[in-house]
C-alpha positions in Angstrom: 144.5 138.8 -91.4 144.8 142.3 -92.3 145.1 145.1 -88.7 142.9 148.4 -88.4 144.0 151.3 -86.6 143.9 155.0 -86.0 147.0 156.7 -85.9 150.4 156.6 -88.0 153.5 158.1 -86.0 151.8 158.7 -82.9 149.2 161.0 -84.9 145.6 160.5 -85.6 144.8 160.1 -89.0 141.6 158.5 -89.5 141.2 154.4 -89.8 143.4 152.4 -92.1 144.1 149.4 -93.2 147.2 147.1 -92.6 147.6 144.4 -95.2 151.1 142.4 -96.3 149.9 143.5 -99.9 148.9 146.6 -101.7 145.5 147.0 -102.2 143.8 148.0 -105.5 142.5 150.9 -106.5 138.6 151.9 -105.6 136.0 151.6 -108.6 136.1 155.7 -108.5 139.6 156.0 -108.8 139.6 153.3 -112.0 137.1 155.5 -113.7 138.5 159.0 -112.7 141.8 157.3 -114.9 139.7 156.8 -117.9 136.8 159.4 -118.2 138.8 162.3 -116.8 140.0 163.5 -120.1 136.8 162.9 -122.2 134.7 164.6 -120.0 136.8 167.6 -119.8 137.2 167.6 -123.9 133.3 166.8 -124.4 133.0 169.9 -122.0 135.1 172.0 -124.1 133.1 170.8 -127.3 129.8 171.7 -125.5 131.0 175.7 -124.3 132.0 176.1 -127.7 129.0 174.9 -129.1 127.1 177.1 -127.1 129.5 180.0 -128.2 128.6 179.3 -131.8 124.9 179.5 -130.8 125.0 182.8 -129.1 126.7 183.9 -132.5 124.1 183.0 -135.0 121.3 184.1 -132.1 123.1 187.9 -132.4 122.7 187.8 -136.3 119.2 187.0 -135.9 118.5 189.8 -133.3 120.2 192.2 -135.9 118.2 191.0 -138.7 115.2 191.6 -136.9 116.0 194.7 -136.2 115.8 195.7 -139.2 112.4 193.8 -140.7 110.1 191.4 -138.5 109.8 187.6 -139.3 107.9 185.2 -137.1 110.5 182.3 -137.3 113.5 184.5 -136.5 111.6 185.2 -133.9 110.6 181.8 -133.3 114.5 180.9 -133.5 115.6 184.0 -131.6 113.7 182.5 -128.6 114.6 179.1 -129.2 118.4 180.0 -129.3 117.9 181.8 -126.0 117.0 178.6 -124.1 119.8 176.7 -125.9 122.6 178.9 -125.3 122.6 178.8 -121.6 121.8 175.2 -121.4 124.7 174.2 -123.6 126.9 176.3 -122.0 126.0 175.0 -118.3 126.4 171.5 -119.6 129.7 172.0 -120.9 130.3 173.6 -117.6 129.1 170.3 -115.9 131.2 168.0 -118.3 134.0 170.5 -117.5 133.5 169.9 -113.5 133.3 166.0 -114.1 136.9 166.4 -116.2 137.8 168.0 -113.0 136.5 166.1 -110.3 138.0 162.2 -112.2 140.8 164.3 -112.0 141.4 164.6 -108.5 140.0 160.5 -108.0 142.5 160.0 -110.3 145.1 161.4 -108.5 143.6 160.4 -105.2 144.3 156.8 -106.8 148.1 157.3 -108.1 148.7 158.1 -104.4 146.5 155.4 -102.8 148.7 152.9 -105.8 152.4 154.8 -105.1 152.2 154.6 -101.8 151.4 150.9 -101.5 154.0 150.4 -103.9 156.7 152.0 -102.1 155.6 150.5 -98.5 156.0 147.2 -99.9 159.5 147.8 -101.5 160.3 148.3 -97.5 159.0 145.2 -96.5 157.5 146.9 -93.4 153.5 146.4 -94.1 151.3 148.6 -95.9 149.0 150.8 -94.3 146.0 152.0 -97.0 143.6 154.8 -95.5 140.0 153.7 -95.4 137.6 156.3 -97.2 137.6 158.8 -95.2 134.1 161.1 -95.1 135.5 164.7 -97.1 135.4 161.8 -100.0 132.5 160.5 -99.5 130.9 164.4 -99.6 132.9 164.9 -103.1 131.2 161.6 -104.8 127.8 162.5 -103.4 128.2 165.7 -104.2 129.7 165.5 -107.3 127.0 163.2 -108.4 124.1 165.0 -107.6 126.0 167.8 -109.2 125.5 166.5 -112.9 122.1 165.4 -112.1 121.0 169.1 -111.5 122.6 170.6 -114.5 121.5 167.3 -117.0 118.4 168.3 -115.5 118.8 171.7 -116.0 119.7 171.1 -119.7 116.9 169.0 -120.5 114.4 171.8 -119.0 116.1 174.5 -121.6 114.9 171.7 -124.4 111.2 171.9 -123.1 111.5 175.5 -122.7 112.9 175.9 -126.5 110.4 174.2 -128.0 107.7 176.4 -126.2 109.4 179.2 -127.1 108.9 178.2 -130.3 105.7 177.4 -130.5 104.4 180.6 -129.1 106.5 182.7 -131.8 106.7 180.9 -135.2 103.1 182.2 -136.0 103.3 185.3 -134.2 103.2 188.8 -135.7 104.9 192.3 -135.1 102.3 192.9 -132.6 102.7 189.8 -130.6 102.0 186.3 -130.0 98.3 186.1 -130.5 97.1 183.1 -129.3 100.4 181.2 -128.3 100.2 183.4 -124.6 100.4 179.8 -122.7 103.0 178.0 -124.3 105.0 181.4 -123.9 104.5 181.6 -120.5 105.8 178.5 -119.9 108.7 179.0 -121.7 109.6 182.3 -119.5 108.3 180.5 -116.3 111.0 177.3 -117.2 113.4 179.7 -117.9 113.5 182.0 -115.0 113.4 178.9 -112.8 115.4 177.1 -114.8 118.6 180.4 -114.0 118.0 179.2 -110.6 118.8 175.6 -110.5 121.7 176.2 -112.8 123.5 178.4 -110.4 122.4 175.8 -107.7 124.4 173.2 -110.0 127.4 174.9 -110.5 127.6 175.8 -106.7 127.4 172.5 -105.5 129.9 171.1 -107.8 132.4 173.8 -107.0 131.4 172.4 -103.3 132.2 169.0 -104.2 135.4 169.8 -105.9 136.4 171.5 -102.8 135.6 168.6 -100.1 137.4 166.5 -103.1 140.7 168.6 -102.8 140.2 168.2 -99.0 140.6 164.7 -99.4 144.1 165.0 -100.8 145.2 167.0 -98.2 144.5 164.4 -96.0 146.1 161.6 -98.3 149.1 163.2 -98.3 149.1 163.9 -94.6 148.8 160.4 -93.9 151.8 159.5 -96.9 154.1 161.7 -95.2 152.9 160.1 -91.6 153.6 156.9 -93.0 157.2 157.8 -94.6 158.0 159.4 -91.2 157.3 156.2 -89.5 158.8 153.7 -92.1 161.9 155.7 -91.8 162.2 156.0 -87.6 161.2 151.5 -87.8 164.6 151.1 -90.3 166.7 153.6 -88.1 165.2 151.3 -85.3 165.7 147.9 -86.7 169.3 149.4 -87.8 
């Protein structure tokens, strides 16, 4: 029958559990080992991709500066809709690298440190969830929702863009008024919620940071009162 309590070496360090074995690691943890990495190199990928975008959307802007052509234009605005949304989702993928990062690490020390209890034969004491981590997954989660939300608004907002220039002339776009304005009203809003993304996953990493701080707290708790029970025993 595994024991609950509150404190380890007379200090209080949120509830735990005492079991005779270790316990494995937490769904989030098993997935922070795996995706960590690909997430972090698909983000990569993405910011580049976007920096090769914003390359050819320069060499279209120079080229019409110097004769007018309805789809430059047509591209001009649709590359200005792309740009930031492949940058900001490379910037999410880039935040998920970084957040399986730290449940990855949360679950080397949640493994180690039922590992080495056990070695001591002394019972293993495995810190519940506690609620900094809980903010982090949440967090982190409706993070990528935001900005894959985000990403899919610079699409619709592209191909309006689009619309309203690839017949246009010199003068303007003649017709296509509407699907322009949507485009600029996506756009503008869409600036918005990116920032609102990126915020909240910074947010997220931080609470998630927080949570090893706590983890090792309660390790170096736990060490502290492994070593007075030998000195004791001894």
């Amino acid at each position: 029958m595994a024991a609950t309590g509150t404190q380890v070496f007379g200090q209080p360090v949120g509830r735990y559990e005492e079991t005779d074995t270790p316990k494995g690691l937490l769904f989030p943890q098993k997935l922070g080992s795996i995706l960590w990495a690909p997430m972090a190199i698909m983000g990569v990928m993405l910011v580049f991709a976007a920096f090769g975008l914003g390359i050819a959307r320069s060499q279209l802007s120079v080229d019409l500066s110097e004769q007018f052509s309805a789809s430059d234009k047509a591209n001009l605005a649709t590359l200005g809709q792309l740009v930031p949304g492949f940058m900001f989702l490379g910037f999410a993928m880039i935040f998920a690298g970084i957040s399986f990062a730290i449940a990855r690490i949360l679950g080397v020390f949640r493994a180690g440190g039922g590992a080495m209890q056990a070695t001591l034969g002394q019972g293993i004491k495995t810190p519940d969830m506690p609620l900094t981590a809980w903010i982090f997954l949440m967090g982190m989660m409706m993070a990528m929702m935001v900005l894959v939300f985000a990403f899919v608004g610079h699409i619709y907002a592209a191909t309006q863009a689009h619309d309203a220039w690839i017949n246009a002339t010199a003068a303007g776009v003649a017709g296509n008024e509407a699907a322009l304005g949507r485009a600029e009203t996506w756009g503008t809003w869409l600036e918005g919620l990116r920032r609102f993304g990126v915020g909240l996953y910074l947010t997220s990493i931080a609470f998630g940071l927080a949570t090893i701080i706590k983890v090792i707290r309660f390790q170096t708790l736990r060490v502290k009162e492994l070593l007075q029970q030998i000195q004791t025993a001894a």
